[in-house]
C-alpha positions in Angstrom: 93.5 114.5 109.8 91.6 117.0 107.2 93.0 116.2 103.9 91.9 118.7 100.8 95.1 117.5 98.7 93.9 115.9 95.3 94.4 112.0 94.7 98.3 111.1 94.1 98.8 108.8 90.9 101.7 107.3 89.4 101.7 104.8 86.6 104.0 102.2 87.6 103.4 99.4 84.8 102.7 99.3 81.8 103.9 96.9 79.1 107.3 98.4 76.9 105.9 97.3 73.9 102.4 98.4 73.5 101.6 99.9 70.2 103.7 96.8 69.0 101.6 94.2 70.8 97.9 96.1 69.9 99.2 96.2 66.4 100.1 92.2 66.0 96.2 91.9 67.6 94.8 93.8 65.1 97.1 92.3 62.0 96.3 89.0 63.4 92.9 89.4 63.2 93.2 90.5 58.7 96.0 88.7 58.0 97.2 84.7 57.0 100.7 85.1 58.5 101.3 84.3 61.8 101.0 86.5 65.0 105.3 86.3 66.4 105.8 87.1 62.3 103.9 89.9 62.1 105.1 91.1 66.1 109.1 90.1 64.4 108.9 91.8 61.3 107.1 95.5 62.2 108.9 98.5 63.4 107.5 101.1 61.9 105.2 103.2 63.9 103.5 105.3 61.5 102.3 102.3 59.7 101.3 100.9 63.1 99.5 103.9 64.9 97.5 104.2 60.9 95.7 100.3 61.4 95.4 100.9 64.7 93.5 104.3 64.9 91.6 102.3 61.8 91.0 99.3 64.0 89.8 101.1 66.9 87.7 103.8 65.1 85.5 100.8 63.8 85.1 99.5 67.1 87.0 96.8 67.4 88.1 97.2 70.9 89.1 93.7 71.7 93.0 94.4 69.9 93.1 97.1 73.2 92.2 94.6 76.0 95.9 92.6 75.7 97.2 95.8 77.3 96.7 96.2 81.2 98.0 99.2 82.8 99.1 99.4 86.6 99.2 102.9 89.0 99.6 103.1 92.3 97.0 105.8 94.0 96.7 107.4 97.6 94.6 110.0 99.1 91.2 108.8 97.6 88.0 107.7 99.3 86.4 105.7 96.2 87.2 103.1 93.9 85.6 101.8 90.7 85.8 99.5 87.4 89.7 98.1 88.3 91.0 95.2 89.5 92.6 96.8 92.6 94.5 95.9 95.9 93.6 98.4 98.5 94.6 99.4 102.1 92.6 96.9 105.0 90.7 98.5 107.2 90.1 95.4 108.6 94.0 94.7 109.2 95.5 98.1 109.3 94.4 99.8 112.7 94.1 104.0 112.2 95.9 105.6 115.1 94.8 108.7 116.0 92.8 111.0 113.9 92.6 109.0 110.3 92.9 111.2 107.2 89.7 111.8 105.9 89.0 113.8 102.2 86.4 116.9 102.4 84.4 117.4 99.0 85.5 120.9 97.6 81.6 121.6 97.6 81.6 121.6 101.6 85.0 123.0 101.4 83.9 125.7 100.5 81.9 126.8 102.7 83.6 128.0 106.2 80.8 127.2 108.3 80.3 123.4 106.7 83.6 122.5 106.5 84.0 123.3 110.0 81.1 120.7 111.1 82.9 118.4 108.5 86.3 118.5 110.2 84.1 118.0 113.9 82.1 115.3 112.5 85.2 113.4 111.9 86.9 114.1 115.1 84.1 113.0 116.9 84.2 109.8 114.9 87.7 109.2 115.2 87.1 109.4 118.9 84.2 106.5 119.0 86.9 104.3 116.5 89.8 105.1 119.3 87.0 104.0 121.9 86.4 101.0 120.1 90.3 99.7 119.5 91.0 100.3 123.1 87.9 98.6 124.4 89.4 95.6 122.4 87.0 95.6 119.6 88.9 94.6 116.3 90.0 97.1 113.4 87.6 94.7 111.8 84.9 95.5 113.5 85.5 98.9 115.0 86.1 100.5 110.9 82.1 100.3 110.3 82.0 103.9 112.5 84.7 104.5 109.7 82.8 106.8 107.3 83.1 107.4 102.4 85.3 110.2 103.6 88.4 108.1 105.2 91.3 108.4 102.8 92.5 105.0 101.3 95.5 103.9 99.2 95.0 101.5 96.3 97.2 99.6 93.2 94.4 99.2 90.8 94.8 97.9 87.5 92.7 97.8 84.3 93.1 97.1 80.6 93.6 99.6 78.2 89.8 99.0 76.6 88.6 99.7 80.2 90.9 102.9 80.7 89.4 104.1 77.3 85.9 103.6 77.8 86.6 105.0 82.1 88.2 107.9 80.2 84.9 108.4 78.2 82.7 107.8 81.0 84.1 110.0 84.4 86.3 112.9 82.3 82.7 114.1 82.0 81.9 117.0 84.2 78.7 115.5 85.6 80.8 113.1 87.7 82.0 112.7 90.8 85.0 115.2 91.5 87.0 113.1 93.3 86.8 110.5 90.7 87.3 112.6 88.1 90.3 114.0 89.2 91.8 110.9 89.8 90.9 109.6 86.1 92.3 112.7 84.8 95.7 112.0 86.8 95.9 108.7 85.8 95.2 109.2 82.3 97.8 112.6 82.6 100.6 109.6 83.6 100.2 106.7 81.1 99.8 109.7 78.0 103.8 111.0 78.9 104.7 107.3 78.3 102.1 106.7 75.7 101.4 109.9 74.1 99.7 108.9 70.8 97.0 107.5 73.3 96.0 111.1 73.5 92.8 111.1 70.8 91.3 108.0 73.3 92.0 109.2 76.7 
């Protein structure tokens, strides 16, 4: 089924204390007290944000890697630099048309989408053959084309979500993975928002 919705992302976990635990990293790493002192004895965020935008700004990214950051993400057709769980083709049979995602550059044009939108029909129709025949999901999903919509829990550390942030907000890359960076940064900054210089 044509699907020309943008990726759905929600942020669904994320350590409570996280400016706490990069701070006690990044004390740990210039001071002779102990790390659970320094985590027991600092509340104050100013103070905290200060070392850390310090830290980080010198490149010292390895304070930012103790923090790993969960969403859960439908209606996408690609995946990249996470540790992720996704939906099987191999175990989870598409009945009927399977939703599909159509670039907004074909989208755009009436005439292309409309071979777009055939194309997959007409695959959709050799996967159905396949299933019935008795051919396994397994074996039946290589007809299954990059287009077929997929959900996935991915998960990455906050280093990785930085440096993704850097690398695919750009506007030479892919749209579809853009968008879904953008979301996902979108939904950790209204838990997290002094993250906003880095994402």
């Amino acid at each position: 089924m044509e699907n020309n919705n943008k990726p759905v992302v929600h942020l669904i976990s994320k350590p409570d204390n996280m400016l706490k635990t990069i701070y006690t990293a990044a004390r740990t790493c210039y001071s002779a007290d102990t790390p659970f002192n320094i985590y027991e004895s600092t509340d104050d965020e100013e103070k905290m944000l200060k070392l850390i935008e310090r830290v980080i700004g010198s490149g010292h990214y390895s304070v930012i890697e103790h923090i790993q950051v969960t969403f859960a993400i439908s209606n996408v057709s690609r995946h990249r630099h996470m540790s992720f769980s996704q939906k099987s083709q191999r175990y989870v049979k598409e009945k009927g048309q399977f939703d599909y995602i159509i670039p907004p550059t074909i989208a755009r044009d009436e005439t292309l989408k409309a071979k777009f939108i055939e194309f997959m029909g007409e695959i959709s129709q050799k996967y159905l053959e396949f299933t019935e025949a008795g051919i396994p999901a397994e074996d039946a999903r290589a007809v299954l084309p990059n287009a077929a919509a997929s959900s996935i829990v991915a998960s990455l550390n906050l280093r990785e979500m930085i440096h993704l942030a850097n690398l695919r907000l750009c506007t030479r890359a892919q749209y579809e993975i853009r968008t879904m960076i953008k979301m996902m940064c979108e939904e950790l900054l209204k838990e997290e928002p002094w993250l906003t210089p880095y994402l």
